[in-house]
C-alpha positions in Angstrom: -1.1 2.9 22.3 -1.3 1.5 18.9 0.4 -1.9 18.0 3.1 -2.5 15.0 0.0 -4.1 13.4 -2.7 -1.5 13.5 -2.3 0.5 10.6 -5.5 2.9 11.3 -2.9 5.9 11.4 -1.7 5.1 7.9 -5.2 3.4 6.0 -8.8 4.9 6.1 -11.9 2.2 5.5 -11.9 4.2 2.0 -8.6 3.6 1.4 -8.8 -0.1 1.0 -9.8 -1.6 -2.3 -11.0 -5.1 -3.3 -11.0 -6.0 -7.2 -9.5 -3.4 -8.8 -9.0 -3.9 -12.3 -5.2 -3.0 -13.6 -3.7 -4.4 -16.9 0.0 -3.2 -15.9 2.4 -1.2 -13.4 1.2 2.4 -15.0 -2.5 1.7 -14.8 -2.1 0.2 -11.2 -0.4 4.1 -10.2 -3.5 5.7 -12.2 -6.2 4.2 -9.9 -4.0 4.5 -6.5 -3.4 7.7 -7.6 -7.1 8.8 -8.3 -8.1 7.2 -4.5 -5.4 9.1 -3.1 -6.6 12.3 -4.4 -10.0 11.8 -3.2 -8.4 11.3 0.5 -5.9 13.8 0.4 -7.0 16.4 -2.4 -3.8 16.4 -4.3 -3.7 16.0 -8.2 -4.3 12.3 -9.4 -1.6 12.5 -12.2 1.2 14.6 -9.9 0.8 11.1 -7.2 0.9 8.9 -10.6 4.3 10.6 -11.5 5.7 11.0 -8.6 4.9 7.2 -7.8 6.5 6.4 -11.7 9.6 8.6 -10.7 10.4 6.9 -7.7 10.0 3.1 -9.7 11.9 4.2 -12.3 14.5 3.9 -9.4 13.9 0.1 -8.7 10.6 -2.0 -8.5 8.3 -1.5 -5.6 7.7 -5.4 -5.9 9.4 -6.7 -3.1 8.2 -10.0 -4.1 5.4 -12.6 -2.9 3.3 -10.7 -5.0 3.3 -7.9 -3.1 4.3 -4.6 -4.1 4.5 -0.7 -1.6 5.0 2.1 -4.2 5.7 5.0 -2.3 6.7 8.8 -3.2 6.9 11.8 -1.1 4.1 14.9 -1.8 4.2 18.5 -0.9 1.5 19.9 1.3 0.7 16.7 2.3 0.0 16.8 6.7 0.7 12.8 7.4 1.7 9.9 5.9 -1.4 8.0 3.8 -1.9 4.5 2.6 -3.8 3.1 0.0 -4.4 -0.9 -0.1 -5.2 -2.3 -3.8 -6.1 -6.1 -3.7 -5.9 -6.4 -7.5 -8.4 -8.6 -9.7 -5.9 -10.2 -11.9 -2.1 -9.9 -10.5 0.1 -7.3 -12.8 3.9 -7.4 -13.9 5.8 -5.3 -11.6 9.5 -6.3 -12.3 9.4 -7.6 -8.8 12.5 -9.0 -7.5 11.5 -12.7 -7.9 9.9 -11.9 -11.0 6.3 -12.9 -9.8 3.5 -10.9 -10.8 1.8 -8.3 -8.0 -1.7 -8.5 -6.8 -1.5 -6.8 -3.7 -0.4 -3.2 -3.5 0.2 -1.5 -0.9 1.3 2.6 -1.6 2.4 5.2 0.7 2.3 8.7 0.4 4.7 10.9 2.6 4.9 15.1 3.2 8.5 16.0 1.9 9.9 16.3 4.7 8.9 12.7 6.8 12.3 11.4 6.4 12.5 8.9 9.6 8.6 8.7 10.0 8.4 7.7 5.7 11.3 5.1 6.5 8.9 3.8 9.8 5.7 3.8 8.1 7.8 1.6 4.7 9.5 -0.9 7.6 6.0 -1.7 9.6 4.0 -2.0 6.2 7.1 -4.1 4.6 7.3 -6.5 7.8 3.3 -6.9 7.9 3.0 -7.7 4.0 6.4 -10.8 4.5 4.0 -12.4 6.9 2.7 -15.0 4.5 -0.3 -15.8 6.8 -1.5 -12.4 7.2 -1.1 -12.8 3.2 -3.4 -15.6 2.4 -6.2 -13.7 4.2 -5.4 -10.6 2.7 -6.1 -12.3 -0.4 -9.4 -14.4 0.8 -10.1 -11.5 2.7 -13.7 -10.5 1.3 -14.8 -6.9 1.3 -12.7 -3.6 1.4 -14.3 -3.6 5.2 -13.1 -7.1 6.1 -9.5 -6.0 4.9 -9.3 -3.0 6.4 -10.6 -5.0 9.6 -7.3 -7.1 8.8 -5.0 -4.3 9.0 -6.3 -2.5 12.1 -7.3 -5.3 14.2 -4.6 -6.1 16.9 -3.1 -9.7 16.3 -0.8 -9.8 19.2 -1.4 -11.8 21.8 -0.1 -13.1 25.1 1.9 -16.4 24.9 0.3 -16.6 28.2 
């Protein structure tokens, strides 16, 4: 059974990437958006717009200097994550106005109401945890922080 902190069902080893080079919100949706197509073979500027769309709504930048853009995709089987630790942290209009150097976006099928709203709640409570933060951010190559989000963490109080 898989724990609230592996995230292998949501992220692939490809799917995770280290110094990523964005100069603002639009160019940070360009290259999640070209990843994700590679992963899931969907159009790199229909996940772009769909991922402006839904920010249009309200910032993704939940604050801490994170930030989950998310938007939903037709034809899409399962719900897929990209992790973006960015170079040089970007202006997200995040709710306590820092800037955003760790992204984290989903990608839903249209019709993963409960299981998008699951997959946003365990990547939201994982990405508050300001430990699991800090070595997010020293955290060196894409391998080491995909190792970060699928190793187990939990252990006996025992």
């Amino acid at each position: 059974m898989k724990t609230m902190t592996d995230f292998s069902d949501l992220l692939r080893p490809d799917a995770v990437q280290t110094g990523v080079i964005a100069t603002n919100k639009k160019a940070v949706f360009q290259h999640l958006a070209t990843v994700a197509s590679d992963l899931i073979g969907a159009d790199p500027k229909l996940i772009a717009d769909r991922l402006a769309a839904r920010e249009k709504l309200g910032s993704t930048g939940f604050g801490g200097g994170v930030a989950i853009p998310h938007a939903k995709l037709e034809g899409l089987a399962q719900v897929t994550g990209v992790f973006a630790r960015l170079a040089q942290p970007v202006d997200f209009q995040a709710v306590d106005d820092l800037p955003v150097d760790l992204v984290f976006m989903l990608l839903s099928p249209t019709d993963a109401g409960a299981v998008h709203l699951k997959a946003l709640a365990r990547v939201s409570r994982r990405l508050r945890d300001k430990a699991f933060l800090e070595k997010l951010r020293g955290g060196g190559s894409p391998d080491a922080v995909y190792a970060l989000f699928t190793a187990d963490e939990v252990r006996d109080a025992a």
